[in-house]
C-alpha positions as CSV (number, residue, x, y, z in Angstrom):
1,X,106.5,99.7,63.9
2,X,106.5,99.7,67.6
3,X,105.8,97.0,69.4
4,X,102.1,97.1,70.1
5,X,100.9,99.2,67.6
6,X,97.9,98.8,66.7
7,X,96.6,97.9,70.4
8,X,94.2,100.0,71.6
9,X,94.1,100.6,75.5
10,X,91.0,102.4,78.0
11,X,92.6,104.2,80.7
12,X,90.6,104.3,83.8
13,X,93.4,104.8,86.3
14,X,94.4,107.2,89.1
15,X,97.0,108.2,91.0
16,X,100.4,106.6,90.1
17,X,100.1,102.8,89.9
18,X,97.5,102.6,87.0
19,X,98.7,105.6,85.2
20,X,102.5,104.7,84.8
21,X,101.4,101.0,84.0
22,X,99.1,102.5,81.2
23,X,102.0,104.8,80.2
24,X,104.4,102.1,79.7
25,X,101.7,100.5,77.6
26,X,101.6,104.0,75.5
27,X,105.5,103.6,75.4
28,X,105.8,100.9,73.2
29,X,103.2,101.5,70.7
30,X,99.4,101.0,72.1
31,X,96.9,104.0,71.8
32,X,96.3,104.8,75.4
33,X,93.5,107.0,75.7
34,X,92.6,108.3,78.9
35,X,89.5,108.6,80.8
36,X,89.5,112.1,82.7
37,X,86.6,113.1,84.4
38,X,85.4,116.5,83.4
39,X,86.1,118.0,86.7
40,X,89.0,116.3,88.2
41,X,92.1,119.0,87.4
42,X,92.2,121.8,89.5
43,X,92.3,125.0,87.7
44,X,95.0,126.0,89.9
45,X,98.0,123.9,91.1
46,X,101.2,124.8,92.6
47,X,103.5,122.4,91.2
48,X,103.4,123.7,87.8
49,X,106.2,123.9,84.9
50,X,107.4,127.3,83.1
51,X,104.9,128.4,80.8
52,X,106.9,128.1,77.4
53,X,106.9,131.6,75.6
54,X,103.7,132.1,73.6
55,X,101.6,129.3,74.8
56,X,98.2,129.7,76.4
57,X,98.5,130.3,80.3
58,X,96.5,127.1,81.3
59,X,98.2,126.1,84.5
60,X,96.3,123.3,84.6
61,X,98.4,121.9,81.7
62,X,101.4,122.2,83.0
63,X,101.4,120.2,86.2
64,X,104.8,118.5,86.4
65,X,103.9,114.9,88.0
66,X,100.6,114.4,85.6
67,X,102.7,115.2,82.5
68,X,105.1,112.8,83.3
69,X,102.3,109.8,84.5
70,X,100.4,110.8,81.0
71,X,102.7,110.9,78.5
72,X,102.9,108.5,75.5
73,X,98.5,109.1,75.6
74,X,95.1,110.3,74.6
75,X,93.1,112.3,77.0
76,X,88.9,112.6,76.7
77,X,86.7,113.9,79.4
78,X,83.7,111.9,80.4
79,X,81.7,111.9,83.3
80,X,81.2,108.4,84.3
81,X,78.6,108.8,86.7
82,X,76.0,109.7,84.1
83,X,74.5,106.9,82.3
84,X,75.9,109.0,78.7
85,X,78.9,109.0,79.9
86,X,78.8,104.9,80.7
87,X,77.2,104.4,77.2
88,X,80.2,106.0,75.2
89,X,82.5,104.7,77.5
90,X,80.9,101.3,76.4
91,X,81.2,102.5,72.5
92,X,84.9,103.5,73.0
93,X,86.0,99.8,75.2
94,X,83.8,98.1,72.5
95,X,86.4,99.4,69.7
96,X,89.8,98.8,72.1
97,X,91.8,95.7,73.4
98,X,92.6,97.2,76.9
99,X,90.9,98.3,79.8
100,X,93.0,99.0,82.9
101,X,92.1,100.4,86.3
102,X,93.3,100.6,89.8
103,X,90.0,101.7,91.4
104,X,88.6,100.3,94.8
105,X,87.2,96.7,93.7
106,X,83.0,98.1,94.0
107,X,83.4,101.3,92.1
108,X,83.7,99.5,88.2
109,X,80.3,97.4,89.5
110,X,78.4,99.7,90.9
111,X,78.7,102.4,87.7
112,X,77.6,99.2,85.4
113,X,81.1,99.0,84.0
114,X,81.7,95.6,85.1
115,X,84.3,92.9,83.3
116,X,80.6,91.1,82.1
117,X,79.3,94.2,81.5
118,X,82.8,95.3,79.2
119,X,82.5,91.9,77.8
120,X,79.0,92.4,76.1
121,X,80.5,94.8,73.5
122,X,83.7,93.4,73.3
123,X,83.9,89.7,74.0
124,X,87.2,89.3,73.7
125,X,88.8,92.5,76.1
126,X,91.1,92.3,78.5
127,X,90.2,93.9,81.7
128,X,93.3,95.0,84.2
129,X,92.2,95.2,87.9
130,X,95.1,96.5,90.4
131,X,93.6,96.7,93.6
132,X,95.5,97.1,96.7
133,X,94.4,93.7,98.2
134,X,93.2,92.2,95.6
135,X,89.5,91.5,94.4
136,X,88.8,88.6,97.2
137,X,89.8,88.2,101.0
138,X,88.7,90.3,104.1
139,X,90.5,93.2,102.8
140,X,89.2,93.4,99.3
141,X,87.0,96.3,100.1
142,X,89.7,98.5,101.3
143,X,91.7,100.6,99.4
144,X,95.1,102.1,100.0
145,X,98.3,104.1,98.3
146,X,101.6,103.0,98.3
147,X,102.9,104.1,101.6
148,X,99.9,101.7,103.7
149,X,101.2,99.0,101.2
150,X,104.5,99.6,102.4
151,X,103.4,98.8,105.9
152,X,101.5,96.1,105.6
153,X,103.9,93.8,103.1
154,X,107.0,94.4,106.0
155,X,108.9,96.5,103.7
156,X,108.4,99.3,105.8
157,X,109.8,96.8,109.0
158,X,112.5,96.4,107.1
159,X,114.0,99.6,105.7
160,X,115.6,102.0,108.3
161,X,118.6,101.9,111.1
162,X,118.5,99.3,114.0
163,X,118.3,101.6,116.6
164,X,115.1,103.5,115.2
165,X,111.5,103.1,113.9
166,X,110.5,101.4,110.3
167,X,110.9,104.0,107.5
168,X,108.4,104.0,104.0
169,X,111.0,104.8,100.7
170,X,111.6,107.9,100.1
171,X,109.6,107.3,96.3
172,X,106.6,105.5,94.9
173,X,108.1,102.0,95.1
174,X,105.0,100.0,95.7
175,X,103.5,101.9,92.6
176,X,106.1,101.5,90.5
177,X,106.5,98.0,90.8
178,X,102.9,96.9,90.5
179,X,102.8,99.2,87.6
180,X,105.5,96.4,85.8
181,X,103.7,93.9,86.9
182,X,101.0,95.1,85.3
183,X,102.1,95.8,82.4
184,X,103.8,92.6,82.1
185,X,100.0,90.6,82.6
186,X,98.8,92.4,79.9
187,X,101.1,91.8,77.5
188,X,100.9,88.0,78.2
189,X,97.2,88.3,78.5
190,X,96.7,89.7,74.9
191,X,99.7,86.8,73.7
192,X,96.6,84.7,75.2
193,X,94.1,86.3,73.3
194,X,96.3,85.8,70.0
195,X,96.3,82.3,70.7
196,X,92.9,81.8,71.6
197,X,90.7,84.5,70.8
198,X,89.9,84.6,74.4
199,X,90.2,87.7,76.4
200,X,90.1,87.7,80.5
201,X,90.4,89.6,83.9
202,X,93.7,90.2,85.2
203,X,93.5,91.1,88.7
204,X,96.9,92.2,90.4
205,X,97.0,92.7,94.2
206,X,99.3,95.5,94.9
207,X,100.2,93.8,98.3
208,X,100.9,90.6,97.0
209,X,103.7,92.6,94.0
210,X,105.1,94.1,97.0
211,X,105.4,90.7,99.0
212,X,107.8,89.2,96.3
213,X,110.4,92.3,97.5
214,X,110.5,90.9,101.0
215,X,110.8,87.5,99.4
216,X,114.0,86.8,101.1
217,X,112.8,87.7,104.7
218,X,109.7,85.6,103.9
219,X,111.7,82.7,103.1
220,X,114.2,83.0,106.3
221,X,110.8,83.3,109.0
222,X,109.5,80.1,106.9
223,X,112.6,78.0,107.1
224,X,114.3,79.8,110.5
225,X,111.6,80.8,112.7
226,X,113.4,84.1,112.3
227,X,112.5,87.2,112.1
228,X,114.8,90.2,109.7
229,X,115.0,93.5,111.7
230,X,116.3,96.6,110.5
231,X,119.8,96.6,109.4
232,X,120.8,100.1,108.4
233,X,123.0,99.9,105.4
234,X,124.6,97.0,106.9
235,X,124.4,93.3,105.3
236,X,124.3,89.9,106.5
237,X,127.9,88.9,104.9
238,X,130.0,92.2,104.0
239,X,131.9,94.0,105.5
240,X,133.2,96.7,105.9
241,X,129.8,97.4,103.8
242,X,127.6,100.9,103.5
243,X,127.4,104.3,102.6
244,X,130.1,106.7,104.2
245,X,130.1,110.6,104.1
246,X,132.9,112.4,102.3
247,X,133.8,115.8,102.0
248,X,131.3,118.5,101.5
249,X,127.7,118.8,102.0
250,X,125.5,115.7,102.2
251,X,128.4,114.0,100.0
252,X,128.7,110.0,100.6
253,X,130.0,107.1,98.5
254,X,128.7,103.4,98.7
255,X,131.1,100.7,99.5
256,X,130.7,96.8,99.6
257,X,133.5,94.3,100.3
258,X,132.9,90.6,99.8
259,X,135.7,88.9,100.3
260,X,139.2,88.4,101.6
261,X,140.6,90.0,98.4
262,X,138.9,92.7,98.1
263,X,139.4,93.4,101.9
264,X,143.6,93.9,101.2
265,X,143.0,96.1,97.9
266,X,141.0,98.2,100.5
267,X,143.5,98.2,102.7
268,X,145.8,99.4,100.6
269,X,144.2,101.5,98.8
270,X,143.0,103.7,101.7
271,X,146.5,103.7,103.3
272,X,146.0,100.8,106.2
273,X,148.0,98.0,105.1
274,X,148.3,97.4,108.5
275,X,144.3,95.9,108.9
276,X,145.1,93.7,106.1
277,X,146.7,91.5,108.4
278,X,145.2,92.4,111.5
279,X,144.1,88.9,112.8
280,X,141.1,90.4,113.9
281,X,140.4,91.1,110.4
282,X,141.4,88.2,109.1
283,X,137.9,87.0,107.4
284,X,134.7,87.7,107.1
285,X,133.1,86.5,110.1
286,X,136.3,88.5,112.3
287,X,135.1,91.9,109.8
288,X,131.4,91.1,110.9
289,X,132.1,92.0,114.3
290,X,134.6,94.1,114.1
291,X,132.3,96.6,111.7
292,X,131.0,99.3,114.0
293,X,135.2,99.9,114.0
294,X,135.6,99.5,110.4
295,X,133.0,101.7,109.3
296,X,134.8,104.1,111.3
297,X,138.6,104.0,109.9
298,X,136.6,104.0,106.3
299,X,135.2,107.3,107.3
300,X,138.4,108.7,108.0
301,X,139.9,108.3,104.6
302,X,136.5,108.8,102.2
303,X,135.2,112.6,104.9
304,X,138.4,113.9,103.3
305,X,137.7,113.1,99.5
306,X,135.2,113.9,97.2
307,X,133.0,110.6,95.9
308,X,134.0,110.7,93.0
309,X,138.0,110.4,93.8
310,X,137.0,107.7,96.5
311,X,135.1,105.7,93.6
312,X,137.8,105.5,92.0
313,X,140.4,105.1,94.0
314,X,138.1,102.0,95.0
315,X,137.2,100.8,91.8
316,X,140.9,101.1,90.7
317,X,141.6,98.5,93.1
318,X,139.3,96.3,92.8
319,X,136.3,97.2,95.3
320,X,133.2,97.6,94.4
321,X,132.3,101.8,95.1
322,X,129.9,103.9,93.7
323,X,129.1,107.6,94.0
324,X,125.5,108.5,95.8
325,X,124.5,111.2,92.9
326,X,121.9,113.3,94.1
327,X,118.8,113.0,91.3
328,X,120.2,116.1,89.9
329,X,123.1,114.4,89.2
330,X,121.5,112.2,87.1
331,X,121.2,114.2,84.4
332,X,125.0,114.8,84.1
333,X,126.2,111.4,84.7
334,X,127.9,110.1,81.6
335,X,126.4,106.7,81.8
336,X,123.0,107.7,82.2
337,X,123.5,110.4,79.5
338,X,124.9,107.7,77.0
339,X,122.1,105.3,77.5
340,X,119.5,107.7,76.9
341,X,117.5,106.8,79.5
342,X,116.4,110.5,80.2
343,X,114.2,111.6,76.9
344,X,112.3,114.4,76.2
345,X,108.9,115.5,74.6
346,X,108.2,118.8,73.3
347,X,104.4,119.8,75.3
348,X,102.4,122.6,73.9
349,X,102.1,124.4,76.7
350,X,105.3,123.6,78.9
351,X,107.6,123.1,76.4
352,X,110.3,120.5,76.3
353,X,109.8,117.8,79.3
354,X,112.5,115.6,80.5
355,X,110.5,111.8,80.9
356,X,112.7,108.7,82.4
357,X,112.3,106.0,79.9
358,X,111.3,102.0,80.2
359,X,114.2,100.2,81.1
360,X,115.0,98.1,78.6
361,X,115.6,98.8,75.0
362,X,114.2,96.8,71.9
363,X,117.0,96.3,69.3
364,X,114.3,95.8,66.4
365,X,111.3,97.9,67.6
366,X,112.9,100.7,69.2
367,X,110.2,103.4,71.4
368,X,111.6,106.4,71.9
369,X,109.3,108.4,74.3
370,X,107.6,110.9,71.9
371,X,104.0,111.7,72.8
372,X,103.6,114.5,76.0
373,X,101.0,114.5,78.5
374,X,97.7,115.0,76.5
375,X,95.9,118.8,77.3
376,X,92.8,118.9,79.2
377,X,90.5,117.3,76.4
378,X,92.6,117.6,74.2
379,X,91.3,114.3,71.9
380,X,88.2,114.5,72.6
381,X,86.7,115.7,68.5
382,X,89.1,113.2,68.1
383,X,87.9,110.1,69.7
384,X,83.9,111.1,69.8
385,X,83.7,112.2,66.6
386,X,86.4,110.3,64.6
387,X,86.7,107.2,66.0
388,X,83.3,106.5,67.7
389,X,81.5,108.5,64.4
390,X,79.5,110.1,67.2
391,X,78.2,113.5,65.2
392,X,77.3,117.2,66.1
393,X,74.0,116.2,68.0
394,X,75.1,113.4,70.0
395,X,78.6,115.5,70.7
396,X,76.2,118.6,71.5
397,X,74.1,116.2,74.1
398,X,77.4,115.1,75.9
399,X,78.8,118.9,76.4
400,X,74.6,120.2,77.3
401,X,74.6,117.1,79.6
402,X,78.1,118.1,81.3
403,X,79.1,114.9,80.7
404,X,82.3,116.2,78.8
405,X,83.7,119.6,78.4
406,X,86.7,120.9,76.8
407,X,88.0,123.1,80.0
408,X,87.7,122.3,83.6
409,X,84.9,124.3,85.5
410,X,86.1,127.3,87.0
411,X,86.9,127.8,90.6
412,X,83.8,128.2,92.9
């Protein structure tokens, strides 16, 4: 069995926050099924996969970033704004564990849907709010995607070169890592539940998951009076320490040397022996300000190598060196390939779809990614009818209403 089988889990989520934390949910066992309102995918989309040979040409099944978000799920359509659509939304959360959403903090309220309201069916549910300021505070009514959250926890202020502006990552790292920390509620929240038979609210600010990565430049402005500027790839006690190009296009390798030691085995090992006793070398604090220089005789010796021969040269000898693989690369790279960590579902429609998995591996209740990103509607016979018992009239109502339909609505 996997881990949280037989946990059932209400997906109300958008964009990439609430989806991958629901995913990683789906992951290890729960039955995610997801919430799509009847008119949300576009028909037509441009970042679509192959159609594999045979399958129906619904391109609106084969866009690449939601069948990667929605694997490991369900999938109904309901219209939430219609009071049917709340009413069998109520039926399903009565019958699950799990609701989770990342809506702005009024929309759940003003539909009806609120935790009290969830709580009348199902007394003991376990509502997941992830708000991007949290469900209190001047800002609560505000809402935001990663890249605002970026700004406003100093992440942004810190990540670029000294002699230019702030920089957002180049990824979804404020979703990403509230999506954990998500995840990581619930589970305790439902070990709560175990305990006590009491369910509750988790509310996780996305801002506040983001302020614990700027932890360490919190803590020096509380205790120095100091503010952290941009550094490059540059760090406070290394050096020569960064990323340096080598030969051919957009080719670098990452170095870091800590100490004295490691300072002679580079030395050596890139033909200088000569620095390894330069007294202006001599230590740390001497490599500190002598880096600019450093970083430059480095560059000599890795812009004639490939990465990979000045990773191991480096390694070799004791430096710590790494290869900066393209994500292409990834996919090749024996360590990645021997941990599994890229898997692979077989989709109806696109065929077989690469999926990065959790990671961390369970030794006794292993979850291999298997379920792909659900079809447009494809559960929904299978939730309204055999899980809810709704029958033909009630299912009839719901499609006559439009409060569910089993293909999007065609382009106007």
């Amino acid at each position: 069995m996997r881990p949280l089988e037989g946990i059932r889990v209400v997906d109300l989520t958008v964009a990439v926050a609430g989806p991958v934390a629901a995913h990683l949910l789906g992951d290890l066992g729960a039955d995610v099924i997801r919430i799509e309102p009847p008119f949300a995918r576009p028909v037509a989309h441009l970042d679509v996969a192959p159609l594999l040979d045979g399958a129906p040409d619904h391109p609106y099944n084969r866009v690449v970033g939601y069948n990667d978000l929605h694997r490991s799920k369900r999938a109904i359509t309901l219209d939430l704004q219609k009071a049917l659509g709340r009413d069998t939304l109520l039926k399903l959360t009565a019958a699950s564990d799990v609701v989770i959403e990342n809506m702005a903090p009024r929309v759940l309220p003003s539909l009806g849907l609120s935790y009290d309201a969830l709580r009348t069916g199902k007394p003991d549910i376990v509502l997941v709010s992830m708000p991007a300021f949290g469900l209190s505070g001047p800002l609560s009514d505000r809402v935001s995607y990663g890249p605002g959250i970026d700004a406003m926890s100093g992440l942004a202020h810190l990540t670029g070169y000294p002699d230019r502006g702030p920089m957002n990552a180049a990824n979804y790292y404020c979703d990403y890592n509230a999506a954990v920390l998500a995840a990581t509620a619930t589970l305790a929240a439902l070990r709560h539940r175990d305990r006590t038979g009491a369910g509750q609210h988790i509310e996780l600010s996305m801002l506040e998951g983001e302020l614990q990565l700027v932890a360490d430049a919190l803590l020096d402005f509380t205790m120095n009076g100091r503010v952290q500027r941009r550094a490059g790839n540059a760090h406070p006690s290394m050096a020569p320490h960064g990323v340096y190009q080598c030969a051919g296009k957009d080719r670098w390798v990452a170095i870091a040397c800590e100490n004295d030691v490691q300072w002679r085995s580079l030395c050596a090992a890139i033909d200088r022996p000569d620095f390894a006793s330069d007294p202006r070398c001599a230590d740390v604090v001497s490599r500190m300000h002598a880096r600019d220089q450093l970083d430059v005789i480095v560059s000599a010796w890795t812009s004639v190598r490939t990465p990979h021969d000045c990773a191991t040269a480096l390694q070799n000898a004791g430096v710590p060196a790494g290869v900066m693989q393209t994500v292409g690369e990834l996919f090749d790279d024996p360590q990645v390939r021997g941990r599994q960590w890229i898997q692979y579902t077989q989709h109806p429609e696109a065929g077989r779809t690469p999926h990065s998995r959790a990671a961390f591996t369970l030794s006794r209740t292993p979850s291999p990614i298997e379920r792909p990103a659900p079809l447009f509607a494809q559960h929904n016979d299978e939730v309204l009818r055999g899980l809810l018992g709704l029958g033909d009239d009630a299912i009839r109502e719901l499609r006559e209403q439009r409060v569910t339909r089993n293909e999007p609505p065609a382009p106007r």
